[in-house]
N, CA and C of each residue as an Amber inpcrd file, in Angstrom:
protein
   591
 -15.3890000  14.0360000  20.0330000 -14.3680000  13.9480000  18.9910000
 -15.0500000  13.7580000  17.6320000 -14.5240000  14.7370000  16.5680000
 -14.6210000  14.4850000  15.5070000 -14.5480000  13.3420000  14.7810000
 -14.8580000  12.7210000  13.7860000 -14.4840000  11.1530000  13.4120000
 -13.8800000  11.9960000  11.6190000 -13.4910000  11.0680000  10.9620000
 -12.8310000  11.5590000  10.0470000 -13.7730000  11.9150000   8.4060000
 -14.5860000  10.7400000   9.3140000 -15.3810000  10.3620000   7.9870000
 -16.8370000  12.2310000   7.9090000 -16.5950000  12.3800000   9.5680000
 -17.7620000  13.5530000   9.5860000 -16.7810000  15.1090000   9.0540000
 -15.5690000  15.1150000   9.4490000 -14.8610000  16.2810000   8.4910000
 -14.8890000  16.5220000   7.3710000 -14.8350000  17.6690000   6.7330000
 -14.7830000  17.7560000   5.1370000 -13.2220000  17.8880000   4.7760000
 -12.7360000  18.7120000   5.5080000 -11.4720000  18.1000000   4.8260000
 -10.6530000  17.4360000   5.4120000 -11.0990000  16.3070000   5.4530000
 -10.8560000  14.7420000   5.5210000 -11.3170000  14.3100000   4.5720000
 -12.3980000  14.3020000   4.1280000 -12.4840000  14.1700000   2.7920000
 -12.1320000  14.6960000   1.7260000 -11.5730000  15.7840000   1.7210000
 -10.8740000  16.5630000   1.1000000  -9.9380000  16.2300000   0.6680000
  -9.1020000  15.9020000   1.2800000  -7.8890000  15.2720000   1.8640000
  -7.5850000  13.8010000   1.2420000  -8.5720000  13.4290000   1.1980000
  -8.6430000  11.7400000   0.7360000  -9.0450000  11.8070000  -0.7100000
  -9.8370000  12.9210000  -0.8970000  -9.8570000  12.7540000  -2.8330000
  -8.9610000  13.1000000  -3.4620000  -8.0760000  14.7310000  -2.8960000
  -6.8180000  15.0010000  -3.6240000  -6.0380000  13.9100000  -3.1530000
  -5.7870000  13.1790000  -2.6580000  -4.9290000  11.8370000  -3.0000000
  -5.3910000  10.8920000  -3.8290000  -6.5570000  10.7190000  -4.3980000
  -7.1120000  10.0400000  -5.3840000  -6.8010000  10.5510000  -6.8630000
  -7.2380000  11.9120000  -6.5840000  -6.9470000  12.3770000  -8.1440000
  -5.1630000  12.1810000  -8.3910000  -4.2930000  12.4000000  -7.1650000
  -3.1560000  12.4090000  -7.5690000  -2.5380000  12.3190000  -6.2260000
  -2.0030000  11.2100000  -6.3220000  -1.3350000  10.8510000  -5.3810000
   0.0160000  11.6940000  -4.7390000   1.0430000  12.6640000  -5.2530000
   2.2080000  12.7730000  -5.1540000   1.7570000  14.2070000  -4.3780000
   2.6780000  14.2280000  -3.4320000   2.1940000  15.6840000  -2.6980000
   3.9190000  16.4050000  -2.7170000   3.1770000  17.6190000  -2.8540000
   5.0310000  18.3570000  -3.1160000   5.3230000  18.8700000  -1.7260000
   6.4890000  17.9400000  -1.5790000   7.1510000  18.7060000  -0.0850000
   8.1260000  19.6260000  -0.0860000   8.5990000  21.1660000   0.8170000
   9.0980000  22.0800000   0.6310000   9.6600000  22.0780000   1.9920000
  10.7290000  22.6120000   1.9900000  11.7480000  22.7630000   3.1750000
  12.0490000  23.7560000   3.0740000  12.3350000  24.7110000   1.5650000
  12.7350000  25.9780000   1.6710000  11.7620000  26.4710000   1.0650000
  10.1180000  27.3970000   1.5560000   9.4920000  27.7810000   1.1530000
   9.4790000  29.3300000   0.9090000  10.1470000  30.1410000   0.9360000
  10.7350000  31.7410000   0.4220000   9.6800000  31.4000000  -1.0920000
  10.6350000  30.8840000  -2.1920000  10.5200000  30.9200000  -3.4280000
   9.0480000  30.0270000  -3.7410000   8.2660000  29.5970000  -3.3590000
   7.2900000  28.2900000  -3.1950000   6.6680000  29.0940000  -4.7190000
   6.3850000  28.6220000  -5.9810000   5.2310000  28.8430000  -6.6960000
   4.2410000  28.2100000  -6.9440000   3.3910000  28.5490000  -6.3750000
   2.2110000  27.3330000  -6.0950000   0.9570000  27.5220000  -7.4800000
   1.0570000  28.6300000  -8.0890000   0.6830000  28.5700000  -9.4850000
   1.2150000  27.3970000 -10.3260000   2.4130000  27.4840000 -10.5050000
   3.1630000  26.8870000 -11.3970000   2.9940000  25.2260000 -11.2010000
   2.4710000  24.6550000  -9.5570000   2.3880000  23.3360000  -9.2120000
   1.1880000  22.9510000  -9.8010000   0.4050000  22.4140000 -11.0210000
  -0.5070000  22.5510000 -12.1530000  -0.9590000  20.8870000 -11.5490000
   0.1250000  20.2570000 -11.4600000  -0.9660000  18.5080000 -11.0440000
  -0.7790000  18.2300000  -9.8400000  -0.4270000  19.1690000  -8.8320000
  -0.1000000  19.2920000  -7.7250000  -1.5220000  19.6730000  -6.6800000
  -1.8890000  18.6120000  -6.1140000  -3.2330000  19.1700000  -5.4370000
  -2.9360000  19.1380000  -3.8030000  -1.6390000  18.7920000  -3.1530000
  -1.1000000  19.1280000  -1.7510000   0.1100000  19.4580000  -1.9240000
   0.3580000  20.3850000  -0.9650000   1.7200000  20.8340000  -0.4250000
   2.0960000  20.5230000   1.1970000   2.7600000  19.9010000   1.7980000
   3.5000000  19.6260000   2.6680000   4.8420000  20.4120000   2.9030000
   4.5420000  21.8570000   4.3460000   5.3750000  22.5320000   4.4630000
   6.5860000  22.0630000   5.5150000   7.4310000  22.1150000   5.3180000
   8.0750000  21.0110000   6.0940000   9.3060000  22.4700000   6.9430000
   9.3120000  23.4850000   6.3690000  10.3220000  24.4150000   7.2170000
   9.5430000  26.0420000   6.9040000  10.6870000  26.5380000   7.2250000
  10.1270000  28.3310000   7.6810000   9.7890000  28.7620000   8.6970000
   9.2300000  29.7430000   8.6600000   8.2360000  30.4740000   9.8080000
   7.2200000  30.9930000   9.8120000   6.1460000  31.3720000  10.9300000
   4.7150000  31.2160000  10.9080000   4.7740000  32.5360000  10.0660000
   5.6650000  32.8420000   9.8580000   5.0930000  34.4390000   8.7700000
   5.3730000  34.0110000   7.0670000   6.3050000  33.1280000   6.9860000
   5.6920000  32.8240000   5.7770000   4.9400000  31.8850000   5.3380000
   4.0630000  31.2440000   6.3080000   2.8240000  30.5350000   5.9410000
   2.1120000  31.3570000   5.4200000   1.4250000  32.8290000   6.1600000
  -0.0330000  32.8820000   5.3660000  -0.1420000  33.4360000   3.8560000
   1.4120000  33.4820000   3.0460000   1.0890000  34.2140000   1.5590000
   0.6470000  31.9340000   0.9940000   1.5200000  31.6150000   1.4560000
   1.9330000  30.0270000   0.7970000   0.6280000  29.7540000   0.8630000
  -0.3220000  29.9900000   2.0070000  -2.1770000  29.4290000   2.1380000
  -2.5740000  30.1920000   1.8160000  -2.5170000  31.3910000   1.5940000
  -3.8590000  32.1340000   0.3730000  -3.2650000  31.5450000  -0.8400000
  -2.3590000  31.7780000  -1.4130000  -1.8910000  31.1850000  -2.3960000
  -2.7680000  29.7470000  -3.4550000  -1.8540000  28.9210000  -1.9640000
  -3.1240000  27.6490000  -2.0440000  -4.4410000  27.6100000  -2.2360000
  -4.9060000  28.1540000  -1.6350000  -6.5690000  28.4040000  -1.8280000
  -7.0370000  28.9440000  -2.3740000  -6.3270000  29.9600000  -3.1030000
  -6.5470000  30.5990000  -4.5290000  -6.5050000  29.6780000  -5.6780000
  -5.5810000  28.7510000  -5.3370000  -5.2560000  27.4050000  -6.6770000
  -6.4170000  25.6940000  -6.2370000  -6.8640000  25.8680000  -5.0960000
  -7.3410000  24.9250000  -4.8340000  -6.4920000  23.6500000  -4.3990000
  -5.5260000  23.9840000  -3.5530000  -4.6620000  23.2750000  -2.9840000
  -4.6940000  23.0970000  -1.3600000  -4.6340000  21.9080000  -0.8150000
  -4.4990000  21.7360000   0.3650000  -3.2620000  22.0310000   0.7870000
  -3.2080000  22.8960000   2.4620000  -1.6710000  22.7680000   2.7480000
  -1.3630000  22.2090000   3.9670000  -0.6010000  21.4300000   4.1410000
  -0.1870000  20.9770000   5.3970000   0.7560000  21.4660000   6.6290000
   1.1280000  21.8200000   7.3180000   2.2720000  22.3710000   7.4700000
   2.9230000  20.9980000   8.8570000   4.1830000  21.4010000   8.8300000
   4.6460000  20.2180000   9.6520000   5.3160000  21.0400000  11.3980000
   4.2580000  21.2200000  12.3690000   4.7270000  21.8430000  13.4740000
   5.8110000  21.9310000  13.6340000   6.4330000  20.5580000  13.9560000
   7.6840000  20.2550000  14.5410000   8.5090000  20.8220000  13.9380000
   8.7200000  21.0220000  12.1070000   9.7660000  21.6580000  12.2870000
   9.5050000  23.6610000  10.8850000   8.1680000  24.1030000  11.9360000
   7.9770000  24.9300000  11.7470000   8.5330000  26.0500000  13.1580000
   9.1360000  27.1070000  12.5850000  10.3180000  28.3000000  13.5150000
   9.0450000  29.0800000  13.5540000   8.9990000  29.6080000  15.1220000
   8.4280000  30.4050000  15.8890000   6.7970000  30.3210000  16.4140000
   7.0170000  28.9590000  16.4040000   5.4090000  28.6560000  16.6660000
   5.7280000  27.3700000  18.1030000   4.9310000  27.2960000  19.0090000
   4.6970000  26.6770000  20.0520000   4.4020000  25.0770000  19.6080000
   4.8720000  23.8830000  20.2510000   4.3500000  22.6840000  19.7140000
   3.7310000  22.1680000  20.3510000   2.4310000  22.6360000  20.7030000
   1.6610000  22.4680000  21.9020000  -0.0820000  23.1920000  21.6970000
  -1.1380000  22.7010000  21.7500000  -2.2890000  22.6290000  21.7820000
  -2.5260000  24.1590000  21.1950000  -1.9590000  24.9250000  21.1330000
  -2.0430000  26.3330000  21.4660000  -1.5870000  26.9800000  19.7270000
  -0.1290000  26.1660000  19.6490000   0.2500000  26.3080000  18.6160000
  -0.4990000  25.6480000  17.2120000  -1.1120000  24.6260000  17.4690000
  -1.9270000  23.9590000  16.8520000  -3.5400000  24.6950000  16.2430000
  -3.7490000  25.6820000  17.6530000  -4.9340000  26.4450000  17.2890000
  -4.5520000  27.6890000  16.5440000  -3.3450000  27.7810000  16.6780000
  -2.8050000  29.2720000  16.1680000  -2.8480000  28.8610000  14.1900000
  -2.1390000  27.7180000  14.0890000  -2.3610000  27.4300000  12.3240000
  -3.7420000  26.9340000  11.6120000  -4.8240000  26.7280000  13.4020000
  -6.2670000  26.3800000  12.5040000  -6.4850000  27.8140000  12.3350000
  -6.5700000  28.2530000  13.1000000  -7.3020000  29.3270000  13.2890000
  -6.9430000  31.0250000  12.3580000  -5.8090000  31.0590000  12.5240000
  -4.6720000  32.1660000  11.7400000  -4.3050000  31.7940000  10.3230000
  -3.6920000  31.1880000  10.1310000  -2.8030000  30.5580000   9.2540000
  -3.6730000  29.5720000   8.3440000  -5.0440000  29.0330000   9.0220000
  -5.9830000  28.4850000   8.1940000  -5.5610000  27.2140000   7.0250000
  -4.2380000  26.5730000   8.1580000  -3.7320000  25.2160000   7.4070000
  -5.1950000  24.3880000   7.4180000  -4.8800000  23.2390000   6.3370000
  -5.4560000  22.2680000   6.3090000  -5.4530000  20.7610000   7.0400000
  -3.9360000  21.3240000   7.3880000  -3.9020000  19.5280000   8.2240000
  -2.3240000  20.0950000   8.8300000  -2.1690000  19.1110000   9.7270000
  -1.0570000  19.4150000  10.3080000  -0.2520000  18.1650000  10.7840000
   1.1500000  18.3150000  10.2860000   2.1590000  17.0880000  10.4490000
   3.0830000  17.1640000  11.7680000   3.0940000  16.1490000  12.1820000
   3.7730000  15.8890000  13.5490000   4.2350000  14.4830000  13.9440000
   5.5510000  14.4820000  14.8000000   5.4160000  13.1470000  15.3170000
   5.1810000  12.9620000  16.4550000   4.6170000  13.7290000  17.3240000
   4.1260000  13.7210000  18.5750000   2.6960000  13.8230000  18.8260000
   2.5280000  12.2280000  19.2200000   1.0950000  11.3360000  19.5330000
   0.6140000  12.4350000  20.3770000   1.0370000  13.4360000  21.2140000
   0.2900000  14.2540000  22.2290000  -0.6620000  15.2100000  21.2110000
   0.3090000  15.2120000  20.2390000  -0.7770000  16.9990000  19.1870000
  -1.8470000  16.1210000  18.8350000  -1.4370000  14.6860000  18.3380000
  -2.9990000  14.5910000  17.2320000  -4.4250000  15.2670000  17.7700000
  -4.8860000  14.3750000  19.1880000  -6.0410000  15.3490000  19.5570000
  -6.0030000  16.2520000  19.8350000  -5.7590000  17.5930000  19.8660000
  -5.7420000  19.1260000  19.1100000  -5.5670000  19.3310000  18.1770000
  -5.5870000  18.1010000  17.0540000  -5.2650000  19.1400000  15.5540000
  -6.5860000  18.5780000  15.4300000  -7.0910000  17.2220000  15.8010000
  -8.3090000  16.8800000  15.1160000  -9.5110000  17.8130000  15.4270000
  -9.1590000  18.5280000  17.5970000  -9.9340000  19.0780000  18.1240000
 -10.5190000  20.3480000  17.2170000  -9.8830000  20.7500000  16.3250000
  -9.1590000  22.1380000  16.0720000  -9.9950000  21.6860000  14.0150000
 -10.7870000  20.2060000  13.7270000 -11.1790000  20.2520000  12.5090000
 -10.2440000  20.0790000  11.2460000  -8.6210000  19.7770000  11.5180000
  -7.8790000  19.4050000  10.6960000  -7.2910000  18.0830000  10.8480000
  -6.8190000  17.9650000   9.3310000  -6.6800000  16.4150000   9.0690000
  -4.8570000  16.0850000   9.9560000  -4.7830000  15.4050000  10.9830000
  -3.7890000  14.9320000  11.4950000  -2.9910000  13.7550000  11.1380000
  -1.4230000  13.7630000  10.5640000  -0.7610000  13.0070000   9.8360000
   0.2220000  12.7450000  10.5970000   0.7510000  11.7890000  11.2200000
   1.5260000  11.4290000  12.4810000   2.8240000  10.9850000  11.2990000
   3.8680000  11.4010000  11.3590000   5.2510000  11.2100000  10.8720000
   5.4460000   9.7170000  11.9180000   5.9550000   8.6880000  11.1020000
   7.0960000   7.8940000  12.4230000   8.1420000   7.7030000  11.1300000
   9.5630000   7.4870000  12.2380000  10.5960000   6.9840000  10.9250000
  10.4780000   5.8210000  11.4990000  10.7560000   5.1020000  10.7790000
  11.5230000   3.4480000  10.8240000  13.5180000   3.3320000  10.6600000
  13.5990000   2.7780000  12.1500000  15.4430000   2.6110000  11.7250000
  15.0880000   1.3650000  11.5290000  14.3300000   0.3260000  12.1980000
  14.6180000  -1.0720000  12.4520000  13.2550000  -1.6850000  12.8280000
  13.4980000  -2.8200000  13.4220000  11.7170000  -3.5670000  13.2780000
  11.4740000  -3.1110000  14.5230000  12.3640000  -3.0790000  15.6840000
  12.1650000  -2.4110000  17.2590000  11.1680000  -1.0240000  16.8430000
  11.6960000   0.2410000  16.5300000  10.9900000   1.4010000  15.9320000
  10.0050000   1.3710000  15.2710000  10.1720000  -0.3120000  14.5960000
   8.4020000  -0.3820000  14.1200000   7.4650000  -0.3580000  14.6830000
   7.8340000  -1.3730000  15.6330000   6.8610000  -2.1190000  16.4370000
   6.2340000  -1.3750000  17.7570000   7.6620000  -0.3820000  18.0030000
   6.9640000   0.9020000  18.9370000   5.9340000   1.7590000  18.1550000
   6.7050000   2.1340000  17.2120000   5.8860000   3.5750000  16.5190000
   4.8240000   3.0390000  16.4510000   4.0890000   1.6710000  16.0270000
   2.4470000   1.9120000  15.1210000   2.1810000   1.2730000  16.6040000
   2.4450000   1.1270000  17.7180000   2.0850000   1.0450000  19.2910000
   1.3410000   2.5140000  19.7300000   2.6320000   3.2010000  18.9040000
   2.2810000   4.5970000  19.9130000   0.9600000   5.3050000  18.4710000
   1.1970000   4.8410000  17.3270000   0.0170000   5.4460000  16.2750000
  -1.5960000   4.6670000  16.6300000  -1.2790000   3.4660000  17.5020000
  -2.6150000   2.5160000  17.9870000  -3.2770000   3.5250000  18.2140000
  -2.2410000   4.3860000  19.7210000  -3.2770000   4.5810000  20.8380000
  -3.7980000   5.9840000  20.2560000  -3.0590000   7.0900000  19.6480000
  -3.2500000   8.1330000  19.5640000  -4.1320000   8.4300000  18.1970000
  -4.1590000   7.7720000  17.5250000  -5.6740000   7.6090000  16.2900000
  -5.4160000   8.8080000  15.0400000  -4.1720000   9.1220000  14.5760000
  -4.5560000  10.2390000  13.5640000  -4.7240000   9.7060000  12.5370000
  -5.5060000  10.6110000  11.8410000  -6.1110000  10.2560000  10.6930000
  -4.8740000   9.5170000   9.3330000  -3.9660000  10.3950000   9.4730000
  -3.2820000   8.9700000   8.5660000  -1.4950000   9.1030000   9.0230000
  -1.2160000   8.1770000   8.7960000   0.0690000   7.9490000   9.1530000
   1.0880000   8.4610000   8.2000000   2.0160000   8.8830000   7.9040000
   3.0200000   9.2170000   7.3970000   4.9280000   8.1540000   7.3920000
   5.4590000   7.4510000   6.6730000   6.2570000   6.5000000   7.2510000
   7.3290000   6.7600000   6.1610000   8.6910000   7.5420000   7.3850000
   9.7690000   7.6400000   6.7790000  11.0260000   6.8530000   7.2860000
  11.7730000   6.3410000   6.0210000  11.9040000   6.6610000   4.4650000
  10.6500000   5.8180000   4.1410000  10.3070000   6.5260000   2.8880000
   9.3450000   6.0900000   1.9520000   9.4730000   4.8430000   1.0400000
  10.9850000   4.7500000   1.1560000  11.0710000   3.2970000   0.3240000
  11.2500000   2.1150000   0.9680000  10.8170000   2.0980000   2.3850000
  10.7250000   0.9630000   3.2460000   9.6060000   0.3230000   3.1960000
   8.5350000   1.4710000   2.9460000   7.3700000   1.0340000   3.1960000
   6.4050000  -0.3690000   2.0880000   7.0220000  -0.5120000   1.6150000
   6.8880000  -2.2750000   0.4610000   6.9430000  -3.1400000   1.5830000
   8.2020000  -3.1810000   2.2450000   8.4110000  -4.1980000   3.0240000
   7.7680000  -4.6850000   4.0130000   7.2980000  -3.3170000   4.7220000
   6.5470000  -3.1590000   5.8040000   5.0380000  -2.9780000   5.8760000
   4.3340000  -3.1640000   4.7570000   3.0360000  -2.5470000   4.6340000
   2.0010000  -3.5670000   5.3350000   2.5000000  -4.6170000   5.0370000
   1.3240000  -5.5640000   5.7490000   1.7160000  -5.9110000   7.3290000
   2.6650000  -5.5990000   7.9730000   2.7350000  -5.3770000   9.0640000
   2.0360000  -4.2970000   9.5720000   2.1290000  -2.8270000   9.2750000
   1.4080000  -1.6650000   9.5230000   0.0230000  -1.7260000   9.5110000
  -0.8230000  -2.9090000   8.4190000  -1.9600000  -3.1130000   8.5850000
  -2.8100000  -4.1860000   9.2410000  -1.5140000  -4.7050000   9.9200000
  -1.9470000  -5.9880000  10.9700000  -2.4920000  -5.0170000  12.2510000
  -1.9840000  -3.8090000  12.4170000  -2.0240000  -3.1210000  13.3670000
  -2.8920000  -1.9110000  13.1510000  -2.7350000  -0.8740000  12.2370000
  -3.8010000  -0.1370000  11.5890000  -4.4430000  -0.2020000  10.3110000
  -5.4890000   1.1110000  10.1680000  -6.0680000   0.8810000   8.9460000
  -6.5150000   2.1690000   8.4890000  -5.5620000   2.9740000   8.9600000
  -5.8400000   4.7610000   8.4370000  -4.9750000   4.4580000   7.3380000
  -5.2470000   5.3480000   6.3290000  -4.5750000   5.8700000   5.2820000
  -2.7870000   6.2680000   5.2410000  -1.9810000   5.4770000   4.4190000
  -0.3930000   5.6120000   4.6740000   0.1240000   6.5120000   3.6140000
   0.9570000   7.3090000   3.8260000   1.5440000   8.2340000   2.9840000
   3.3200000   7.7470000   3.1380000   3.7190000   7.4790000   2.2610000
   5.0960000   7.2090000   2.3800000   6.5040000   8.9380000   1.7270000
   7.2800000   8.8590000   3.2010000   7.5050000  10.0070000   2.5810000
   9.7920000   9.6400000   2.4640000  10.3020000  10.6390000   2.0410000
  11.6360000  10.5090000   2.0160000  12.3740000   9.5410000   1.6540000
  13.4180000  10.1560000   0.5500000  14.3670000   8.8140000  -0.5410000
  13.7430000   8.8190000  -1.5250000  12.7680000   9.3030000  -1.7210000
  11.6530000   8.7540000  -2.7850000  12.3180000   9.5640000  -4.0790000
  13.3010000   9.2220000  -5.2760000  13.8000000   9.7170000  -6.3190000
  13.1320000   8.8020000  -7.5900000  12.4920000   8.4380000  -7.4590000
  11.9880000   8.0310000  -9.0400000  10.5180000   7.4890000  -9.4890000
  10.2030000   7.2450000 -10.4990000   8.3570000   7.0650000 -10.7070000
   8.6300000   5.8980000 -10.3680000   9.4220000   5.2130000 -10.7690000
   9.3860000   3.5260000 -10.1320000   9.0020000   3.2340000  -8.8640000
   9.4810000   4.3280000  -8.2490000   9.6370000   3.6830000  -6.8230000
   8.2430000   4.5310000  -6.1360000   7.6170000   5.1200000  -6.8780000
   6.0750000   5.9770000  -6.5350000   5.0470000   4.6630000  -7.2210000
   5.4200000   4.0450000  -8.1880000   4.8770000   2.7200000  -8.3680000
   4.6200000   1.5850000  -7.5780000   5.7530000   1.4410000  -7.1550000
   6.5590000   0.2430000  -6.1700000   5.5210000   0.6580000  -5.0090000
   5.6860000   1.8330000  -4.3350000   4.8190000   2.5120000  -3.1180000
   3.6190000   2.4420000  -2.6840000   3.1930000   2.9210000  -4.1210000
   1.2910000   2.4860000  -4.2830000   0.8620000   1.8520000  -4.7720000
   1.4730000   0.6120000  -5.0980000   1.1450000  -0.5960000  -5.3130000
   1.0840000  -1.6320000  -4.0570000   1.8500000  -0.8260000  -2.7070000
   1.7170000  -1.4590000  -1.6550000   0.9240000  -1.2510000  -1.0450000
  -0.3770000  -0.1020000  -1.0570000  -1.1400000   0.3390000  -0.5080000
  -1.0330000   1.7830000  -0.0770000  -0.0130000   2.2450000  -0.2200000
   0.0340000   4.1240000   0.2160000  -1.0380000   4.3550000  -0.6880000
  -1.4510000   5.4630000  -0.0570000  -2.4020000   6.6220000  -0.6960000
  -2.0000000   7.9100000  -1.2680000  -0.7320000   7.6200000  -0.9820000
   0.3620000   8.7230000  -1.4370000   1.6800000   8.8600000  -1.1280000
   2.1750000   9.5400000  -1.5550000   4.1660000   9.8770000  -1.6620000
   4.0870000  11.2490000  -1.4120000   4.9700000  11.5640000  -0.5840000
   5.5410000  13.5330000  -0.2120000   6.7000000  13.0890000  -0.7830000
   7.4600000  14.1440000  -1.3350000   8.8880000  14.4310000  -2.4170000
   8.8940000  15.6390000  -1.9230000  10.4730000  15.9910000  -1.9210000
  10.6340000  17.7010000  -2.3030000  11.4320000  17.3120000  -3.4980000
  11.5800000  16.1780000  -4.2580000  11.8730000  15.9500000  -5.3520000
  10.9190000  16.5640000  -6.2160000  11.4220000  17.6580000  -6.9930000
  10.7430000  18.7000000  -8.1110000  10.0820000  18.1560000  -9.6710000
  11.4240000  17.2440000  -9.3350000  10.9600000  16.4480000 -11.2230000
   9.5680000  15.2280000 -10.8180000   9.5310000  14.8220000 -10.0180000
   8.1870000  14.0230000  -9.4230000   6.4530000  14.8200000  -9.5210000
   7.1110000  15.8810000  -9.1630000   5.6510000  16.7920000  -9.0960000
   4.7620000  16.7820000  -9.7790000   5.1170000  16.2480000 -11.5450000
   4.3110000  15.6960000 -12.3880000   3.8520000  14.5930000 -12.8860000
   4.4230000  13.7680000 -11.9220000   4.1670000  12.5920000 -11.9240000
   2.5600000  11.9660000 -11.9770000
């Protein structure tokens, strides 16, 4: 197994969240202008289909943008070891989002940065989810809604110590303040007016 620190983009990955924390999330990617995303150094694809990934990643990599794409709720692709090799390998994502502890080792197998989604309804769902993020090790966690995560941050790090991205609800710079002041390393929005944040 890969470790995170020996990937490059894992490191990759960890500086464009340095230079700028806010990653633009897309649900309806048809129209995506990834020129126009100027302080935007990730994209998080969150819908579509495997055919309109590969204009959105040349795109990206023409601008120097990482892209993520989110399996689970990507149309016409397998969610299973297979499908995972199909977006390293084809599609030439950068990291890949999921909430199923089974993918992480195949996305890591596969040289991309693995971001495990959990939501939080309640402290029960807490206390499972970063159980089930213990055992399965991806490189950073993802925790929706995004504006829970204040409350919860030093619990999450009683238990881990990968990198937290807080995602959904997230409508204002305050609350991208509020966020990474708790320790995230970053915020996903498909909130548009954020992007320049």
């Amino acid at each position: 197994m890969i470790s995170i620190v020996e990937r490059r983009l894992a490191l990759d990955f960890l500086t464009a969240l340095r230079n700028n924390p806010v990653i633009a999330a897309f649900r309806d990617i048809e129209n995506i202008n990834v020129e126009a995303l100027n302080h935007i150094n990730m994209l998080f694809i969150l819908g579509g289909t495997i055919f309109d990934l590969p204009h959105i990643v040349e795109q990206a990599k023409r601008y120097g943008k990482l892209v993520f794409a989110d399996i689970d709720l990507l149309k016409g692709i397998g969610k299973d070891a297979s499908g995972v090799r199909f977006l390293a390998k084809e599609i030439l994502a950068d990291g890949i989002i999921t909430t199923r502890s089974n993918l992480i080792k195949s996305i890591q197998k596969e040289g991309l940065v693995s971001i495990q989604r959990m939501f939080v309804l309640d402290s029960e769902s807490l206390a499972g989810g970063l159980g089930v993020i213990e055992k399965s090790k991806p490189d950073a966690l993802e925790i929706l809604p995004g504006m829970i995560l204040p409350k919860i941050m030093k619990k999450i790090r009683m238990t881990v110590s990968i990198p937290v991205i807080a995602g959904g609800l997230i409508t204002s710079e305050e609350e991208i303040h509020e966020i990474l002041a708790s320790g995230a390393v970053g915020i996903s929005t498909t909130s548009s007016h954020l992007f320049s944040h």
